[in-house]
C-alpha positions in Angstrom: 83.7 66.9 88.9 83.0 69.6 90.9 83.4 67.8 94.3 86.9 67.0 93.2 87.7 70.5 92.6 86.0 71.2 95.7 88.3 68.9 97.7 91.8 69.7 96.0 91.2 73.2 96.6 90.5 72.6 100.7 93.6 70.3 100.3 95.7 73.3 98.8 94.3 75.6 101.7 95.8 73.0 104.3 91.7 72.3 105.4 91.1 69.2 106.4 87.4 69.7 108.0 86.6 71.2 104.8 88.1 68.1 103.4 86.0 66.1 105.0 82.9 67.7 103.6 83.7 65.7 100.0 84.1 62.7 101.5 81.3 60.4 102.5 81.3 58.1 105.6 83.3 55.0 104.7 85.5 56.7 102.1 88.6 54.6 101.1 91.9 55.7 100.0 94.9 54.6 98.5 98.5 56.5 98.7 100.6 56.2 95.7 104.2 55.8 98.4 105.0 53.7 100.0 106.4 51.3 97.3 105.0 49.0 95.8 101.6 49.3 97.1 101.2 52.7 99.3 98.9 52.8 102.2 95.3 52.3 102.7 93.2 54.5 105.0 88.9 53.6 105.4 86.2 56.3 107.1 86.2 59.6 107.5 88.1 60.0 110.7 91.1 57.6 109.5 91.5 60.0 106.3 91.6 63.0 108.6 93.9 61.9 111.1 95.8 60.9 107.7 95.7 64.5 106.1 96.4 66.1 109.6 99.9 64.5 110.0 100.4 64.6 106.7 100.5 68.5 106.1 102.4 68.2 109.9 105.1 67.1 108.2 104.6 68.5 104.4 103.4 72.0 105.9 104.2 73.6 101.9 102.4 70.6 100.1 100.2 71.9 97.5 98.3 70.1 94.3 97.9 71.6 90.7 95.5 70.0 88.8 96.2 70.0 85.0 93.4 68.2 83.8 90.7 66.9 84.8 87.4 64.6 83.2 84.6 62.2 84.7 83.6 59.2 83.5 80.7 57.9 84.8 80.7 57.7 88.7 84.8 58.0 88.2 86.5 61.5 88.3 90.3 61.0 86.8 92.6 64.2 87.9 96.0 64.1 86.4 98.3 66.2 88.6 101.4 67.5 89.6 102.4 67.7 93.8 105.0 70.3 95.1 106.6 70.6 98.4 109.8 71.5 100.1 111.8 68.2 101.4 114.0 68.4 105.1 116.9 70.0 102.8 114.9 72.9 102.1 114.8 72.0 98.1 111.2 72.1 96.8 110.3 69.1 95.0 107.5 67.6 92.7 106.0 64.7 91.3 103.2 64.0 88.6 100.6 61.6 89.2 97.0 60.5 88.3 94.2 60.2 91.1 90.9 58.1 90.4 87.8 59.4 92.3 84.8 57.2 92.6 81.5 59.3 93.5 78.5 58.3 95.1 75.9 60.4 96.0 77.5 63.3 95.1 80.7 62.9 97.5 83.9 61.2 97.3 84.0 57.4 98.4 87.5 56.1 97.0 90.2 58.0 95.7 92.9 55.9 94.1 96.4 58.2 94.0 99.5 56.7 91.5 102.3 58.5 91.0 105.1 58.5 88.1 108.2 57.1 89.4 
């Protein structure tokens, strides 16, 4: 659990590199948006091109995690996403992301999101 707390704090400071360091080589990841089936991203260098233009264009983005348990190799974080929107208005959503870890890093994360 620690390397998922490890890697939602580097998301919340914007740092991708140190990102990166949770994730191993060929790690996969789902979005939860697009509808229905959000986007998929494989490797290392896909995710981080990924996070990069994502906190382009979300530059206030930031995740809370309210709870948080493994099971297993599987790490499930239940949390809640803020961010301002074009208007100005911040926003949120809750959501539930499933973490798969091998070898002690990050190879799939799995992100859903109510709504």
């Amino acid at each position: 659990m620690r390397n998922a707390l490890q890697f939602y704090e580097a998301f919340n400071g914007h740092d991708v590199a140190r990102m990166m360091q949770w994730l191993n080589e060929d790690c996969h990841l789902e979005t939860s948006g697009p509808a229905p089936d959000g986007l998929v991203y494989t490797g290392k260098e896909a995710l981080a091109r990924y996070w990069e233009e994502f906190f382009r264009e979300s530059p206030q983005a930031q995740i809370e995690v309210e709870d948080i348990f493994g099971l297993g190799m599987r790490v499930v974080a239940r949390r809640r996403m803020t961010w301002v929107d074009a208007q100005g208005e911040e926003r949120s959503v809750r959501g539930v992301d499933i973490l798969r870890i091998k070898d002690g890093l990050i190879s799939e994360i799995l992100a859903y999101k109510k709504g």
